[in-house]
C-alpha positions as CSV (number, residue, x, y, z in Angstrom):
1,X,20.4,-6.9,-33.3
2,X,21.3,-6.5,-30.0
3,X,19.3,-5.0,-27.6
4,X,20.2,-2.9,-24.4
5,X,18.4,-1.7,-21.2
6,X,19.6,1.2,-19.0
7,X,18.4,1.9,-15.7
8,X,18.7,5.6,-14.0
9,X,18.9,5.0,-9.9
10,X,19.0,8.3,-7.5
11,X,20.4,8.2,-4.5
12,X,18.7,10.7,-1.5
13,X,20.8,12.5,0.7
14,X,19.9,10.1,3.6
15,X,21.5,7.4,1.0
16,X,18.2,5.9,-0.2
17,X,18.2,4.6,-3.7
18,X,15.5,4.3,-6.1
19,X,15.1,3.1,-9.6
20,X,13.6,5.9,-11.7
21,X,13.7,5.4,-15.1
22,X,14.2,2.2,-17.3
23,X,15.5,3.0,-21.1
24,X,17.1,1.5,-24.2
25,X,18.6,4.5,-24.8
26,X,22.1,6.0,-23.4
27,X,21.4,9.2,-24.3
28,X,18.1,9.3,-22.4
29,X,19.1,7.8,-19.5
30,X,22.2,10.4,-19.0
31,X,19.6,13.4,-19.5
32,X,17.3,11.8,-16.9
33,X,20.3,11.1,-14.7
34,X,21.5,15.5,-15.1
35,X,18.0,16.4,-14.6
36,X,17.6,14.4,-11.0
37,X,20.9,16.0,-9.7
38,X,19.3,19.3,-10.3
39,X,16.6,18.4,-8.1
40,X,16.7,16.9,-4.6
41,X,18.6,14.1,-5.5
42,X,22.3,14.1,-4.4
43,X,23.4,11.7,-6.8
44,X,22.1,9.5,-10.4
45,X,23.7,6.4,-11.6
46,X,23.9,4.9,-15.1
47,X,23.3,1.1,-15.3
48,X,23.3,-1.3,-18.7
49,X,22.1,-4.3,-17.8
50,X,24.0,-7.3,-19.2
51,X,23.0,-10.6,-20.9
52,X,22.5,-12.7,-17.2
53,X,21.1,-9.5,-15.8
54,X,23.5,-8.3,-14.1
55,X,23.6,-4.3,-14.0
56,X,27.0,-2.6,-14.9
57,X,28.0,1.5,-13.6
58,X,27.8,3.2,-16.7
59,X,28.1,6.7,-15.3
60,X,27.9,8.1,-12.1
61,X,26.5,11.8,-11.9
62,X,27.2,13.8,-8.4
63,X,25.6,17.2,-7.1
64,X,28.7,18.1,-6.6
């Protein structure tokens, strides 16, 4: 079985990122990621985290 981890990271409007949310699950982590954009978050980002630990852009959600 292979098992994945998604992270959800916001990004302020002074630029200031911050880990939110840590998941297994796609799905959840794109709501969470929608639901900070609505908020005072200018932008969420979508990570999977690889086999060294790496993180990879999944999906980038904007407030625009």
């Amino acid at each position: 079985m292979i098992w994945e981890q998604y992270e959800v990271w916001a990004v302020s409007d002074d630029g200031f990122e911050e880990l939110i949310e840590s998941t297994k699950s796609l799905g959840e982590a794109k709501k969470i990621a929608k639901a900070l954009i609505e908020q005072d978050y200018v932008a969420a980002d979508v990570y999977r985290e690889d086999e060294e630990g790496e993180l990879e852009l999944i999906e980038s959600f904007d407030k625009d």
